[in-house]
C-alpha positions, 0 to 999 in steps of 0.5 A, a space after each residue: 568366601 570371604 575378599 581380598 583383605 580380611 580384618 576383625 570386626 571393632 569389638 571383637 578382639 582376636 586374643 590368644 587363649 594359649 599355643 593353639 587357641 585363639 578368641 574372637 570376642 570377649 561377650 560368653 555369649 558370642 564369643 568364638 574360640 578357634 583351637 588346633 591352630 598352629 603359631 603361624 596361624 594363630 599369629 594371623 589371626 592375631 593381626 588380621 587388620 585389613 592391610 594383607 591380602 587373603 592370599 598373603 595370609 592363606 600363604 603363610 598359614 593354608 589351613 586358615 582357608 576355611 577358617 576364614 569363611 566361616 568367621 566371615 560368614 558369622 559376622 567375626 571378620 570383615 573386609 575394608 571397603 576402601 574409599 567410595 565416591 560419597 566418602 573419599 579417604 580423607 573424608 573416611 579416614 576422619 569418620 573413621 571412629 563413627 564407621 567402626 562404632 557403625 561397624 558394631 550394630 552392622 552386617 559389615 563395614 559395607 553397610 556401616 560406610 553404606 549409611 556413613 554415606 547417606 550421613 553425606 547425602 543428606 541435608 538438615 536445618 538448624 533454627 536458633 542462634 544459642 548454645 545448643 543450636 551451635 552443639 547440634 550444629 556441630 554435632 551433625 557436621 562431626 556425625 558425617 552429615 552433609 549439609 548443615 543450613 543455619 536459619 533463624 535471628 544472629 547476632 555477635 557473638 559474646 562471651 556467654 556465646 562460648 561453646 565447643 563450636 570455638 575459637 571465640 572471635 568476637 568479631 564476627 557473628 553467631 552464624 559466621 562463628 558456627 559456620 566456620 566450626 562447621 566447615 572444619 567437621 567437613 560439612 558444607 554450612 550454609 545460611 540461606 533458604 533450601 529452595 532447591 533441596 528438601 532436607 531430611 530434617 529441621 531442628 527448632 530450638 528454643 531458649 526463652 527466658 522462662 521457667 519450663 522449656 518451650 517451644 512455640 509451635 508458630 515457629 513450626 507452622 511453615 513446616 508442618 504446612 510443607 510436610 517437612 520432618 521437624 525436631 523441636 528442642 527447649 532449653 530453660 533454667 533448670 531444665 531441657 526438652 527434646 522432641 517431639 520429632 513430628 512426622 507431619 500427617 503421622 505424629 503429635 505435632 506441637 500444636 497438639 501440645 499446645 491443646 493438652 496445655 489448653 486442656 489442663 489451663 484455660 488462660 494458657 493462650 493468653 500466658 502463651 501470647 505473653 511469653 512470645 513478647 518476651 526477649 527471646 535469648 534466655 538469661 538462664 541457660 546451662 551449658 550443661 543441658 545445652 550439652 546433653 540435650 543437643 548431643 541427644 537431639 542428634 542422636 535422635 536425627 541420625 536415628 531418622 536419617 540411618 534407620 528408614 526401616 528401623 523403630 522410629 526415634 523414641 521422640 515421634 511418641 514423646 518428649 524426653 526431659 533432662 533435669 539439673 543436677 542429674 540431667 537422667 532423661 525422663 519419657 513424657 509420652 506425647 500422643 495427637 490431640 483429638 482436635 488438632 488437624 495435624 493427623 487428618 493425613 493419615 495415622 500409619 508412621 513409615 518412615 521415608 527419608 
C-alpha cells in the first residue's frame, strides 16, 4: 500500500486523455492509461504533488483506493521522503532538481535521496589549480558532494582565471576563490591534507603547456602506494583527456600508460623528463574543453560513489577524449601493461566505496 502523501514520479506526467481517462507517462512503451474514472477522480490524479494525504484523496475520490496501489507498485507514484538526518530541508529543497533527475533511473525517492545522502557522506580530492580543477571543484560541490579538499600549487587569481566558480576577486588566491564558490554550493571545502579521513576519490588535473593532454603519473605515486581510487584529467591546446580512473590493484594505472608511450617510442622517458621542467600552467587551455572535460569527470565521480554495485565507469577501461571544434568524446581503450606492477594485487574490479 502505497503512505501517506502520493505524487507522480518526475518524467511521468499524469495527463488528461478525456472525461474519463487519464495517462501516466508519454513513452508508448510505458505509459499507463487509467480509464473509467470520474471528474473528481481524474482531477487527483491530475494534482498528486506529494502535499495531500492519501486519505484527503481517497475522501474526495474512494474509488482511486486501489488505483493507488497499483500505480505505486508499478513505479508510476511515489511517496515524498521528507527531510532526513544527512539531507536537512534547506540543503534537499537546493538538490531538489539532481533528487528528481536521481528519482528517474530509481525504484522511488527513497532511494534517489538515499544516494543524494551518500553524495553528502562523502569526501573527494581535487589537485591542480586551473580552469578545470576549479569546474570539478564546483561541479562536485553543486552535485551534492560533501567534502570537497583542494591540493596541489595556488596562486592569485588573474584575469585568465575567470570561470563559473566567479566573482572574480583578484585579491585573493586560487584556492580562496574556489573555496568560496564551493562553500555557496553548500559543500564544506577544505585545503588541508585528509589524514583523518579517507576520501572516496582524487581527481589530478593537468595543464601543461604541450600539444597532447597529459597527465605525469609521478603526481599520482603516493596514491597508488595507499591505494586511493584516483581520476586523472589533461587538458592541452586543442584537446582534453578524462581517465584513466584507476582502481590501484584492479585497472591500468598511469604508469601503464607511460609503458605503452615507451613501447611505441624509445626516447619517450627522456621527452617525459623534458616536459616535467617545463612551466606547468598552459599557455593554450580552452575554456570550452575545460568545461566539457570537467563536467565529464564529474559525472564519472559520481558514477563511483552512487553505483558501488552498478558497471564500473566507462574510464577504469579507457580514456575518452575531446576534441576542438566538436569536443564529440572518442573511447581510447586503456588496458594493464604487462610489466607494470600496478596489477600484481589483484585482477577482479569490485567496486568498494
Amino acid at each position: 500500500m502505497s503512505r501517506h502523501l502520493p505524487l507522480a514520479r518526475p518524467g511521468r506526467p499524469v495527463l488528461r486523455r478525456g472525461a474519463d481517462q487519464v495517462q501516466i507517462g508519454i513513452d508508448p512503451e510505458r505509459a499507463v492509461i487509467v480509464d473509467r474514472l470520474s471528474d473528481v477522480a481524474s482531477s487527483a490524479l491530475v494534482h498528486l504533488d506529494g502535499t495531500t494525504a492519501r486519505h484527503e484523496v481517497l475522501r474526495l475520490a474512494p474509488e482511486l483506493d486501489a488505483v493507488l496501489d497499483q500505480l505505486h507498485e508499478r513505479g508510476l507514484l511515489d511517496d515524498d521522503p521528507g527531510p532526513t538526518p544527512t539531507l536537512g530541508a534547506t540543503r534537499r529543497e537546493r538538490l531538489a532538481p539532481d533528487i528528481a533527475s536521481l528519482s528517474i533511473g530509481s525504484a522511488s525517492s527513497s532511494v534517489a535521496v538515499q544516494t543524494m545522502a551518500r553524495r553528502a557522506r562523502s569526501a573527494v580530492v581535487v589537485r591542480g589549480h586551473d580552469r578545470v580543477a576549479a569546474h570539478i571543484a564546483l561541479g562536485l560541490a553543486s552535485a551534492g558532494v560533501g567534502t570537497v579538499a583542494l591540493q596541489g600549487g595556488d596562486h592569485l587569481v588573474s584575469s585568465a582565471d575567470f570561470t563559473t566558480v566567479g566573482p572574480h576577486e583578484p585579491h585573493l588566491s586560487w584556492r580562496e576563490e574556489v573555496s568560496e564558490a564551493v562553500r555557496r554550493q553548500g559543500a564544506h571545502p577544505t585545503t588541508l591534507a585528509m589524514r583523518t579521513r579517507r576520501p572516496v576519490l582524487t581527481i589530478v588535473c593537468s595543464a601543461a603547456d604541450i600539444d597532447v593532454p597529459w597527465t605525469d603519473p609521478e603526481l599520482a605515486d603516493d596514491l597508488l602506494g595507499d591505494s586511493i581510487p584516483h581520476l586523472a584529467v589533461a587538458v592541452a591546446g586543442e584537446a582534453a583527456r578524462v581517465g584513466p580512473l584507476v582502481i590501484p590493484g584492479h585497472t591500468a594505472c598511469l604508469w601503464c600508460l607511460d609503458h605503452r608511450s615507451r613501447d611505441l617510442d624509445q626516447a619517450w622517458p627522456a621527452l617525459a623528463d623534458q616536459i616535467r621542467l617545463r612551466h606547468s600552467v598552459a599557455r593554450a587551455h580552452s575554456g570550452v574543453l575545460a568545461t566539457v572535460a570537467a563536467g565529464f569527470a564529474v559525472a564519472q565521480s559520481l558514477h563511483l560513489i552512487d553505483g558501488p554495485d552498478s558497471l564500473a565507469p566507462v574510464t577504469t577501461r579507457a580514456q575518452v577524449e575531446f576534441r576542438a571544434p566538436d569536443a564529440l568524446g572518442v573511447v581510447l581503450p586503456v588496458v594493464p601493461h604487462p610489466v607494470c606492477g600496478c596489477g600484481w594485487g589483484g585482477t577482479t574490479l569490485t567496486m568498494v566505496v
